[in-house]
C-alpha positions in Angstrom: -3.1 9.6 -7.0 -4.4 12.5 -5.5 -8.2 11.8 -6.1 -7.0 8.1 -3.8 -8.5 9.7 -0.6 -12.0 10.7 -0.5 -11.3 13.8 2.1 -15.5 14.4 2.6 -15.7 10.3 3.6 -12.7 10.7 5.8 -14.1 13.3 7.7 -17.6 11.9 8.1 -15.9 8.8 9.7 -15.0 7.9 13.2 -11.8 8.3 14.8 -11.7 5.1 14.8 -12.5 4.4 11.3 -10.0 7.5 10.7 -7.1 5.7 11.5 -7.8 2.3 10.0 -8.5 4.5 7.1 -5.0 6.0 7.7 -3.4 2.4 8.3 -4.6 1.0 5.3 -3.4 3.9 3.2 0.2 2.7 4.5 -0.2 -0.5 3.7 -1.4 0.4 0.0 1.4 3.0 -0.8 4.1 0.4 1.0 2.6 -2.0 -1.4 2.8 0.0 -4.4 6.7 1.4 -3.2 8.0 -2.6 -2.9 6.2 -2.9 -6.1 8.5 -0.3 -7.9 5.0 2.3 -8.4 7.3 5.5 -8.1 7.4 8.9 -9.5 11.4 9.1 -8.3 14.6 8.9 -10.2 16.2 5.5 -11.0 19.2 5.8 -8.5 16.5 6.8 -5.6 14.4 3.8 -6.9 16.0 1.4 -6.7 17.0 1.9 -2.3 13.4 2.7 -2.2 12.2 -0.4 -3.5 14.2 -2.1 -1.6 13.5 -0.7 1.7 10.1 -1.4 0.4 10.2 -5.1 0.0 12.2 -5.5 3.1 8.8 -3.7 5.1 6.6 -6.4 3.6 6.6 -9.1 6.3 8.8 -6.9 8.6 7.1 -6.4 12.4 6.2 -3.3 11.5 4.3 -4.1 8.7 2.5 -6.8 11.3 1.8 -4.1 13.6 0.3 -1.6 10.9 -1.3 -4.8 9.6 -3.1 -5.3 12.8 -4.0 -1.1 13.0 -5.8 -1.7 9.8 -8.0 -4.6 10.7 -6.3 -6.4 7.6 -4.7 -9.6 7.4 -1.2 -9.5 6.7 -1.0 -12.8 4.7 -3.3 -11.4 1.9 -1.3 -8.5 1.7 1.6 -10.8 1.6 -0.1 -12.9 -1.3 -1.2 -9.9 -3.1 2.4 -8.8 -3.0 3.6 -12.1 -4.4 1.2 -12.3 -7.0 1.9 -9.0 -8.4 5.8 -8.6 -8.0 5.5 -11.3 -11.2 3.4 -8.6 -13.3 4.7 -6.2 -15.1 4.7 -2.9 -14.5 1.8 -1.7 -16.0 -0.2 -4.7 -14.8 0.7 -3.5 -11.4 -0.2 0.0 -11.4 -3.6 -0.8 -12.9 -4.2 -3.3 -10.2 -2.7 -0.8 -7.2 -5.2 2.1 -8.8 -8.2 -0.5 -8.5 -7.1 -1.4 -5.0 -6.9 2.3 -4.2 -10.5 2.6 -5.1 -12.1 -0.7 -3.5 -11.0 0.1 0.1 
């Protein structure tokens, strides 16, 4: 994931822009985390997940929602969609979303 953020368009950007760059990036790695995307160790995973899915529709997640000029019911859909793919399915999807921001 490290070629996800585009450092020379981040800089170029507003602050502004900066931070709902910065918010959205949350949201996308939450999303990918409650979706079971990890590079960690199955005993780790599984809390992780967990804590994961229980930030999706959590205030927080409003409030970072809100920072990233994003609705929080598509992420919310997108979320329940994809928890019934499997695992592949879902990091090929996340890696496209990572892209189309």
């Amino acid at each position: 994931m490290s070629d996800m953020y585009d450092l020379k368009e981040l800089v170029e950007q507003t602050p502004t822009n900066r931070l709902v760059y910065l918010f959205r990036a949350i949201l996308h790695r939450a999303l990918c985390d409650a979706l079971g995307i990890l590079d960690q160790s199955d005993k780790v995973k599984k809390n992780f997940i967990k804590n994961s899915q229980d930030y999706i529709g959590s205030k927080d997640f409003y409030q970072i929602c809100y920072l990233a000029k994003t609705n929080p019911n598509e992420i919310i859909n997108l979320y329940d969609k994809l928890k019934k793919e499997n695992l592949e399915t879902r990091k090929s999807i996340a890696k496209r979303l990572q892209t189309n921001r």
